[in-house]
Each structure stands twice: as C-alpha cells, then as structure tokens.
PyMOL CGO cylinders between C-alpha atoms (Angstrom):
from pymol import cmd
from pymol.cgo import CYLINDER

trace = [
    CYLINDER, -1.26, -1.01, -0.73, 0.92, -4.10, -0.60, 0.3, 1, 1, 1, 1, 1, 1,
    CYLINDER, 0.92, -4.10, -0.60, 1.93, -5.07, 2.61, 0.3, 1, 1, 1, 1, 1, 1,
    CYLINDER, 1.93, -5.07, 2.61, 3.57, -8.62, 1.96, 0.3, 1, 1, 1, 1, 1, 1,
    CYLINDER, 3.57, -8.62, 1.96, 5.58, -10.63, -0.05, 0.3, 1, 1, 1, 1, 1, 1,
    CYLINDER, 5.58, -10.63, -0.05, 2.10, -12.83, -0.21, 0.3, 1, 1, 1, 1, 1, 1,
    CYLINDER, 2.10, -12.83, -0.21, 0.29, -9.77, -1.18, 0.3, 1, 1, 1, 1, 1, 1,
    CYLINDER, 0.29, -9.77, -1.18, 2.92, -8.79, -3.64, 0.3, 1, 1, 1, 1, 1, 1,
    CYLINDER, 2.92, -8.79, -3.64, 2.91, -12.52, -5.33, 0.3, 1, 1, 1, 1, 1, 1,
    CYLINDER, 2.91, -12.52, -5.33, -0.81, -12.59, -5.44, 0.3, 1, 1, 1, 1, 1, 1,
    CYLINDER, -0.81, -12.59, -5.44, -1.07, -8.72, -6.81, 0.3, 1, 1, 1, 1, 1, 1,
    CYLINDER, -1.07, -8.72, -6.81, 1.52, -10.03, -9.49, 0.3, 1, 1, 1, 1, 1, 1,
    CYLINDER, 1.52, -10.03, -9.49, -0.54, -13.02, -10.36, 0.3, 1, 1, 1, 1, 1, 1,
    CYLINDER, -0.54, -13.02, -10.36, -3.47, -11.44, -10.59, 0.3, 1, 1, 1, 1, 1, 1,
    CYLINDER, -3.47, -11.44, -10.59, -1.88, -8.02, -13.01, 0.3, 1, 1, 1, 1, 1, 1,
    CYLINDER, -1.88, -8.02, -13.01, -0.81, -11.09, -15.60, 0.3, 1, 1, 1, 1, 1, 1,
    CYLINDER, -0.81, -11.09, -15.60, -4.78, -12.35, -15.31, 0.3, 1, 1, 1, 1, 1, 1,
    CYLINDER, -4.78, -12.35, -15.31, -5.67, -8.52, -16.10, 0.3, 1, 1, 1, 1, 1, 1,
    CYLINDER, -5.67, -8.52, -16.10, -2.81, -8.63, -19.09, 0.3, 1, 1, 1, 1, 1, 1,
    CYLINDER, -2.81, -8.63, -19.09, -4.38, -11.88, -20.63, 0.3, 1, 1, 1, 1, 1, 1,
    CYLINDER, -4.38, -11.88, -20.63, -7.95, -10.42, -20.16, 0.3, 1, 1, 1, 1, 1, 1,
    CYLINDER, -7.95, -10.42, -20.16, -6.98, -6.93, -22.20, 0.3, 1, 1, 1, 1, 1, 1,
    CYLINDER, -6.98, -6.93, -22.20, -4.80, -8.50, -24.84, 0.3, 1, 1, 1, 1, 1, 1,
    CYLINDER, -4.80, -8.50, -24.84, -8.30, -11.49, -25.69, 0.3, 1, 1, 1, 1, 1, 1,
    CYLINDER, -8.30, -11.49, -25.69, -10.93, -8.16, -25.14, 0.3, 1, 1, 1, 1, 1, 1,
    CYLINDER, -10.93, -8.16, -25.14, -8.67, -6.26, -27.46, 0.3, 1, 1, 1, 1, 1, 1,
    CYLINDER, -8.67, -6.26, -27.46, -8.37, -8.93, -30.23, 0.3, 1, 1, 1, 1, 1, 1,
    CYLINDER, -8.37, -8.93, -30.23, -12.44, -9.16, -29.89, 0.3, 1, 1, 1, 1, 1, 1,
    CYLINDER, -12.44, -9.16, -29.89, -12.76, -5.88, -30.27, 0.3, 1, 1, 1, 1, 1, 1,
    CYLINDER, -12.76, -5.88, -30.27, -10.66, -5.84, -32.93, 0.3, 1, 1, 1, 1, 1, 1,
    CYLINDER, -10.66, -5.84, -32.93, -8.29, -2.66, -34.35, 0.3, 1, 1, 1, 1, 1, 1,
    CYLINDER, -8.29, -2.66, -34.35, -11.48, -1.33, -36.34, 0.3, 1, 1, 1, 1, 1, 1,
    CYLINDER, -11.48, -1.33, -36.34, -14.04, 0.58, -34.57, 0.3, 1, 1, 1, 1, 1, 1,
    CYLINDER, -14.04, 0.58, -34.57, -14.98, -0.37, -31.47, 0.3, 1, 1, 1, 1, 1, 1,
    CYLINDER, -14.98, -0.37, -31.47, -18.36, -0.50, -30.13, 0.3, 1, 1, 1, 1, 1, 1,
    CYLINDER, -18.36, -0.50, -30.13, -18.90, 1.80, -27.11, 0.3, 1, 1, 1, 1, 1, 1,
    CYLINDER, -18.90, 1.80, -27.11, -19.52, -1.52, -24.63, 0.3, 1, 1, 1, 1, 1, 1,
    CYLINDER, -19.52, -1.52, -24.63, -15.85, -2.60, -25.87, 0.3, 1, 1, 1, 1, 1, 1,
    CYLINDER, -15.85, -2.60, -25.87, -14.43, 0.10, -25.39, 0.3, 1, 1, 1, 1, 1, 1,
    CYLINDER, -14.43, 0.10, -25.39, -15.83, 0.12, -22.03, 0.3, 1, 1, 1, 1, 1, 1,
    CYLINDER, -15.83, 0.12, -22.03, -14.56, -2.77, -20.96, 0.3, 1, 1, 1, 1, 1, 1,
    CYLINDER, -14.56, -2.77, -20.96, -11.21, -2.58, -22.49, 0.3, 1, 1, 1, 1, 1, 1,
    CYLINDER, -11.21, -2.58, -22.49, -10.91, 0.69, -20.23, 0.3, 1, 1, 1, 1, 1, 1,
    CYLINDER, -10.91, 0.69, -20.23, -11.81, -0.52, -16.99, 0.3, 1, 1, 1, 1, 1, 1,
    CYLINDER, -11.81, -0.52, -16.99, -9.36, -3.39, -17.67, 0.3, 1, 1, 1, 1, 1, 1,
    CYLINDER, -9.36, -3.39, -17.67, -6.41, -1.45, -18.01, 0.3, 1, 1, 1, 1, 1, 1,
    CYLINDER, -6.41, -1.45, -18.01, -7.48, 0.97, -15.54, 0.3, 1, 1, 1, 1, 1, 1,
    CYLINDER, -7.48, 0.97, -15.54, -7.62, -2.33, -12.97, 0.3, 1, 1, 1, 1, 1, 1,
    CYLINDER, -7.62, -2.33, -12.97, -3.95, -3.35, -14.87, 0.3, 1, 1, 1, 1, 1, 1,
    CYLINDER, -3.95, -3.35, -14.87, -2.81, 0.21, -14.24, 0.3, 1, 1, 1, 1, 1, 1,
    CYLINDER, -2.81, 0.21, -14.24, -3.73, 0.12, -10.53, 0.3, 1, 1, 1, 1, 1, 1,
    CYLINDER, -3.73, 0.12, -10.53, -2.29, -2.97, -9.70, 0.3, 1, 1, 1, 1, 1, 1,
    CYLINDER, -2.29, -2.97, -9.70, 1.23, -1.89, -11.45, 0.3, 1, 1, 1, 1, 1, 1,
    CYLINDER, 1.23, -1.89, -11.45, 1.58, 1.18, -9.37, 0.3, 1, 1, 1, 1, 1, 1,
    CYLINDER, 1.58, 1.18, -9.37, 0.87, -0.78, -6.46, 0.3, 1, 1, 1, 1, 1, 1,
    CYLINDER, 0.87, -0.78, -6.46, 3.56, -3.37, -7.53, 0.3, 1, 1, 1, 1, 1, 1,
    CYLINDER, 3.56, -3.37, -7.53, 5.98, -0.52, -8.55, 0.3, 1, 1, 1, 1, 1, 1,
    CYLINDER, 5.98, -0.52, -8.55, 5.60, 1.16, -5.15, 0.3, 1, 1, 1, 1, 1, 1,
    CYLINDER, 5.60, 1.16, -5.15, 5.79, -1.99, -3.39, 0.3, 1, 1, 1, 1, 1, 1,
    CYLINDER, 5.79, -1.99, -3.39, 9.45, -2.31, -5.53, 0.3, 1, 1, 1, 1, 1, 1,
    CYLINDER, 9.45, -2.31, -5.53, 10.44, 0.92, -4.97, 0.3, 1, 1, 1, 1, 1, 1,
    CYLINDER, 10.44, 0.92, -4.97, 10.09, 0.45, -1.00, 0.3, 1, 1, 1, 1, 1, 1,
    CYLINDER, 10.09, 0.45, -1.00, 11.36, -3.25, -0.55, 0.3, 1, 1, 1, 1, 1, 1,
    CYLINDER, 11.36, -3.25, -0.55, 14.76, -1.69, -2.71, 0.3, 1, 1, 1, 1, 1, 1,
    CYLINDER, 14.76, -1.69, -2.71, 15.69, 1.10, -0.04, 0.3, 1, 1, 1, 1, 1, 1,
    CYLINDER, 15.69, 1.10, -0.04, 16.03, 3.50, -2.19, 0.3, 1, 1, 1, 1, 1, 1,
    CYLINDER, 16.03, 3.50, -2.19, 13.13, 5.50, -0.72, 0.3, 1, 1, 1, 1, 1, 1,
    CYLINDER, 13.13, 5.50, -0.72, 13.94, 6.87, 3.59, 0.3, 1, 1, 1, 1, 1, 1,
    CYLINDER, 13.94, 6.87, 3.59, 11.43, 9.73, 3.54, 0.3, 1, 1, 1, 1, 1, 1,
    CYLINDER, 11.43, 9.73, 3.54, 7.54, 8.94, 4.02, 0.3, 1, 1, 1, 1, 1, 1,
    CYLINDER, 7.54, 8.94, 4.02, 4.75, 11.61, 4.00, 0.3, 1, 1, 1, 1, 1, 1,
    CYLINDER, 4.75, 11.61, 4.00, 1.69, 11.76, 5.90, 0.3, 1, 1, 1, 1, 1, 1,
    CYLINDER, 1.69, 11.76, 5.90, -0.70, 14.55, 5.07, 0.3, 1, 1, 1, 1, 1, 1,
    CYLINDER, -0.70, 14.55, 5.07, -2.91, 13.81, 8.31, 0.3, 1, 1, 1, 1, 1, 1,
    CYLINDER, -2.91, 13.81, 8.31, -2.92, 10.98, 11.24, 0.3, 1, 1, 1, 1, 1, 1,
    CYLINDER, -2.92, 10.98, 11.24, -5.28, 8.65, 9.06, 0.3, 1, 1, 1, 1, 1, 1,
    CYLINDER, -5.28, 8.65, 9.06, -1.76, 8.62, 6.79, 0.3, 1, 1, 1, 1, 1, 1,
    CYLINDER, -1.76, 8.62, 6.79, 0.61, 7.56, 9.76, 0.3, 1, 1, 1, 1, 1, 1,
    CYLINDER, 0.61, 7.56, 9.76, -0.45, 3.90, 9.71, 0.3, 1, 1, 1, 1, 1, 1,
    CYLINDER, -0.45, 3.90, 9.71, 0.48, 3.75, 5.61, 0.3, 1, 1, 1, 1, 1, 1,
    CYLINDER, 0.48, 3.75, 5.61, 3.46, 5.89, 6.49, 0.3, 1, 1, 1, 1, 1, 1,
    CYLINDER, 3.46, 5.89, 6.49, 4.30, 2.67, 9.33, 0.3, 1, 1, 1, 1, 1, 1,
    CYLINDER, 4.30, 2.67, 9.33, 4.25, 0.20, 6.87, 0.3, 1, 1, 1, 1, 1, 1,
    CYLINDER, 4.25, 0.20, 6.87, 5.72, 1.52, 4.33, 0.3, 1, 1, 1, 1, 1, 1,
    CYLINDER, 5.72, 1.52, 4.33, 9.04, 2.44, 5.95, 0.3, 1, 1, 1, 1, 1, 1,
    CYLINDER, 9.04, 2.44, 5.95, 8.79, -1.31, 7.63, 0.3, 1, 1, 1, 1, 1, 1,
    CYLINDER, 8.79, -1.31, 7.63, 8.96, -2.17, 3.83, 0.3, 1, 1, 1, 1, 1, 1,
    CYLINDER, 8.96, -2.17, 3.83, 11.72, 0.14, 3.08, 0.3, 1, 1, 1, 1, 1, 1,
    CYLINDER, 11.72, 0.14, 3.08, 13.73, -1.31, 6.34, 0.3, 1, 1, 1, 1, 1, 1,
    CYLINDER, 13.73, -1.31, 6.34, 12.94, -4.80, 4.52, 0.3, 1, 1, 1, 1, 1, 1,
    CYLINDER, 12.94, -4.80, 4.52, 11.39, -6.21, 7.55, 0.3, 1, 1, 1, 1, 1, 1,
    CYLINDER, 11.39, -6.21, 7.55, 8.29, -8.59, 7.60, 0.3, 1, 1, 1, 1, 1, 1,
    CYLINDER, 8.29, -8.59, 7.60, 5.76, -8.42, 9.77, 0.3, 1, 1, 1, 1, 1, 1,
    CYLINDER, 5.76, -8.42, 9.77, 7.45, -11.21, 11.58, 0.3, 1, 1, 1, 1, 1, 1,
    CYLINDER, 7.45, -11.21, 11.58, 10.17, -9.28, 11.61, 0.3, 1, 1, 1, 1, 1, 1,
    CYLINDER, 10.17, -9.28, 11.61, 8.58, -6.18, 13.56, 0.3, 1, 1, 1, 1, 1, 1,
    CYLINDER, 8.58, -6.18, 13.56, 6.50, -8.63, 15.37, 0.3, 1, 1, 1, 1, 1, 1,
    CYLINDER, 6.50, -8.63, 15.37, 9.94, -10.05, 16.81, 0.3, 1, 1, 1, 1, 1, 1,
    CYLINDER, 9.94, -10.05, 16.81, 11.60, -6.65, 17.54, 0.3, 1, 1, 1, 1, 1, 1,
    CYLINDER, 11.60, -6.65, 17.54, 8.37, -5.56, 19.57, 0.3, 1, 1, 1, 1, 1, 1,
    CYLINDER, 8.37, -5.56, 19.57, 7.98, -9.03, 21.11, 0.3, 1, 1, 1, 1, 1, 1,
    CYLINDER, 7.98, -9.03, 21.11, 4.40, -9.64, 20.11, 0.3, 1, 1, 1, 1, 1, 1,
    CYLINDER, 4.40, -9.64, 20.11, 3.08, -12.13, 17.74, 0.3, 1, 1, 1, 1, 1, 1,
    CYLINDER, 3.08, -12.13, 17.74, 3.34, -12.05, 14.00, 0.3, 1, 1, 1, 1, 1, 1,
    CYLINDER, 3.34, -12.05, 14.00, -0.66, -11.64, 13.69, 0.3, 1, 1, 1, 1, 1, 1,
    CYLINDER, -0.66, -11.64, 13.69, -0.96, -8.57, 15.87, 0.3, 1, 1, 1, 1, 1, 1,
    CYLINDER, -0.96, -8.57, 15.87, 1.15, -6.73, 13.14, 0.3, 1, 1, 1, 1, 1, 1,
    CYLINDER, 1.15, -6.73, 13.14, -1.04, -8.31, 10.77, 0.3, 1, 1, 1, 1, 1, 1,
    CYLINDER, -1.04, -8.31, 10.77, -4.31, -7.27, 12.65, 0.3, 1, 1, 1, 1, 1, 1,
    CYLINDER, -4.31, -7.27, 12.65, -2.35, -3.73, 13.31, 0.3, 1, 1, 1, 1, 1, 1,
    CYLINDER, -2.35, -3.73, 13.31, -1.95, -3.36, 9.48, 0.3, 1, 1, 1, 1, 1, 1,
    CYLINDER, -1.95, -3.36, 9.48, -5.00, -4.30, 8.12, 0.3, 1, 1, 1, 1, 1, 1,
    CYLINDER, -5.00, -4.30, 8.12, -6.83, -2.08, 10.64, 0.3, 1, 1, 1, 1, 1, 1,
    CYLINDER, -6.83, -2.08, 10.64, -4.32, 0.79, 9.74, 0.3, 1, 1, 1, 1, 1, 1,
    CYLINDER, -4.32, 0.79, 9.74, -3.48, 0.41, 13.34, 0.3, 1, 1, 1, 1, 1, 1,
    CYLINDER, -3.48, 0.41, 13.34, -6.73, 1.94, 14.88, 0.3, 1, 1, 1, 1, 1, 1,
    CYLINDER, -6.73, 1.94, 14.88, -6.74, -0.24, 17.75, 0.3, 1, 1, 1, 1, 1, 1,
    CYLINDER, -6.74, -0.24, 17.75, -3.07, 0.08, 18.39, 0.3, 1, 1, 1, 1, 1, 1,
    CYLINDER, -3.07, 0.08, 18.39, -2.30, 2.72, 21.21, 0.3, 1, 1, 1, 1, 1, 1,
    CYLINDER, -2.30, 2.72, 21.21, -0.12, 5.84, 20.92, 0.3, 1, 1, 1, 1, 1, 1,
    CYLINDER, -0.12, 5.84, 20.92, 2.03, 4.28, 22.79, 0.3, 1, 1, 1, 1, 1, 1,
    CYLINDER, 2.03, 4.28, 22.79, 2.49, 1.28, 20.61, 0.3, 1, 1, 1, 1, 1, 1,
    CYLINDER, 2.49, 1.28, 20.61, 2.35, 3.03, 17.52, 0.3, 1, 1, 1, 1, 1, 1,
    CYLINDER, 2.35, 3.03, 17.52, 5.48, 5.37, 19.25, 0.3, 1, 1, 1, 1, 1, 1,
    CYLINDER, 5.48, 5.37, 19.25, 6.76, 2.02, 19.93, 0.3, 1, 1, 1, 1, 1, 1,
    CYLINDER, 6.76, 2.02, 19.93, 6.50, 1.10, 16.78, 0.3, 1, 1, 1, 1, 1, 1,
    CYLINDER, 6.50, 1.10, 16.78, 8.42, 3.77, 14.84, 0.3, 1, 1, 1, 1, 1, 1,
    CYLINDER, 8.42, 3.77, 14.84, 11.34, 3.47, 17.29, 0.3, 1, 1, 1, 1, 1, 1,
    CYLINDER, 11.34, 3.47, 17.29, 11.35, -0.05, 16.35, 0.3, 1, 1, 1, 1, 1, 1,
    CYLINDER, 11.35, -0.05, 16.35, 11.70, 0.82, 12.61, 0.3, 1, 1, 1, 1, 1, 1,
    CYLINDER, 11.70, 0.82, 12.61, 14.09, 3.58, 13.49, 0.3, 1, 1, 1, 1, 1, 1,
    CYLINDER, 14.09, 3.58, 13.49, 11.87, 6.15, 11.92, 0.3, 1, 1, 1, 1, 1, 1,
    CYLINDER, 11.87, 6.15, 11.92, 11.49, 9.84, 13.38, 0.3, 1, 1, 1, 1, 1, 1,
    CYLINDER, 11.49, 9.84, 13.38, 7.80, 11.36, 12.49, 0.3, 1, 1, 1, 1, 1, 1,
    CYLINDER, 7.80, 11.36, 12.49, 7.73, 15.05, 12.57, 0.3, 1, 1, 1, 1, 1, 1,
    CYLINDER, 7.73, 15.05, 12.57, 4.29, 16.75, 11.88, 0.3, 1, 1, 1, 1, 1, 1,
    CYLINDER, 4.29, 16.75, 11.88, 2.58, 19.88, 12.61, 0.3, 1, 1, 1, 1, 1, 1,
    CYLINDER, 2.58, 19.88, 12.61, -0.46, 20.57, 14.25, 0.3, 1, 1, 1, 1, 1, 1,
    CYLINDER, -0.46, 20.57, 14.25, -2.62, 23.44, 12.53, 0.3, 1, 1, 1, 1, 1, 1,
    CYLINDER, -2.62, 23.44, 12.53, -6.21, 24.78, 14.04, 0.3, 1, 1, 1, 1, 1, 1,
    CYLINDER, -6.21, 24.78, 14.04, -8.89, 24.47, 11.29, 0.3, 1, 1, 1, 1, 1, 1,
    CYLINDER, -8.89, 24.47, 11.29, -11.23, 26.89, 12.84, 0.3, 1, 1, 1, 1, 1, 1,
    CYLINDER, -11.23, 26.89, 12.84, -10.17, 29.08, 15.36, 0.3, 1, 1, 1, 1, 1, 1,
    CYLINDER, -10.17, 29.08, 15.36, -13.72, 29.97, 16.26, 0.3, 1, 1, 1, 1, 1, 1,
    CYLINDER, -13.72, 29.97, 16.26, -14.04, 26.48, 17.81, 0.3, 1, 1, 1, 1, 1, 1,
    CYLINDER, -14.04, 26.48, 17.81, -12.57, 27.71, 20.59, 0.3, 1, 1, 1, 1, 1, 1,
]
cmd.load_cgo(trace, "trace")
C-alpha cells in the first residue's frame, strides 16, 4: 500500500521502469511463438506492472475523496483501514503528526509497523483525529474455548 506522496512518486517511477522492461521483453520475444522462458518472464512483468497500478489507482482513488467508507475484516486490517482514510482526509503524516502533537516520524514508525506498537488508546486517538467512527463486531470462533 502507498502511504505517501514519496511512495506514490517512487511506485510511479518504478511502474514506467516495469512498462519499458515489458514493451523491450516483448519485442525480444517477438509476436511469433514464444519460448516458454519468454513467456515467463513477460508474465511476471506485467503481473509486477499490474500490481503496482492497482496500488497507484487505489492510492488515486483515496487522495480524490471520493471514497468515506473503509473495511476491516479483522484488527490486523484497522491499521490499513487508519491510513487509508488519513489519505482520503488528504492529510500527510505531518499532517496527523500535527493534529496529535507528536512528531512526523512516529506516524511514520506507526505506519510502517501497521501501528503494533501504538496503544489502544492512541490508535482511538487516532481515528478521532481523522474524524473516522470504526464500528466492528466481535464474533466467538469456538465456543468450546470457554
């Protein structure tokens, strides 16, 4: 996931490396049969390409504001659901950083941990900062845990 304008630039740079790298392997491989090694490669290329355009497009999507709602299917989603609404509230990490009166690198830190060592309380603090109401269910797995 893109979490930065630096991320974003560099994920951008690096999809146009990807482009120029399928267009030469498919003028290699030519439009005649391919060998199977080719092939190969031409598929994990745009497979890479592929990857790196959803990430961009999400990373679009979010930054627009089109998108309010964020899904979490479990608690290891929450931190992915924090940034992206700070993305979709078109906020740096600065940003945040200043509205919670901590540094800029302890968002950083927070994010690229996926905020496991950020408290519940800071991660409560968090979403109020952002303006952003979770709601989530708790459901017993096995009830013959108990």
């Amino acid at each position: 996931m893109i979490t930065n304008e630096l991320q974003y630039r560099s994920t951008k740079a690096h999809l146009a490396k990807f482009d120029e790298a399928l267009t030469n392997l498919v003028a290699r491989a030519g439009s005649g049969h391919r060998t199977r090694l080719a092939q190969l490669e031409i598929d994990a290329v745009e497979a890479l390409a592929s990857d790196l355009r959803n990430q961009i497009e999400e990373y679009e999507r979010l930054r627009s504001g089109e998108v309010l709602i964020f899904e979490a299917s479990s608690l290891d989603g929450l931190a992915g659901l924090l940034v992206r609404a700070r993305i979709a509230r078109q906020w740096s990490q600065r940003d945040l950083a200043t509205a919670l009166g901590v540094a800029e690198q302890q968002i950083q830190r927070y994010e690229s941990t996926d905020y496991r060592a950020a408290s519940l309380g800071r991660i409560c603090d968090v979403a109020d900062a952002l303006g952003l109401t979770i709601s989530e269910r708790g459901e017993l797995r096995d009830t013959s845990a108990a």
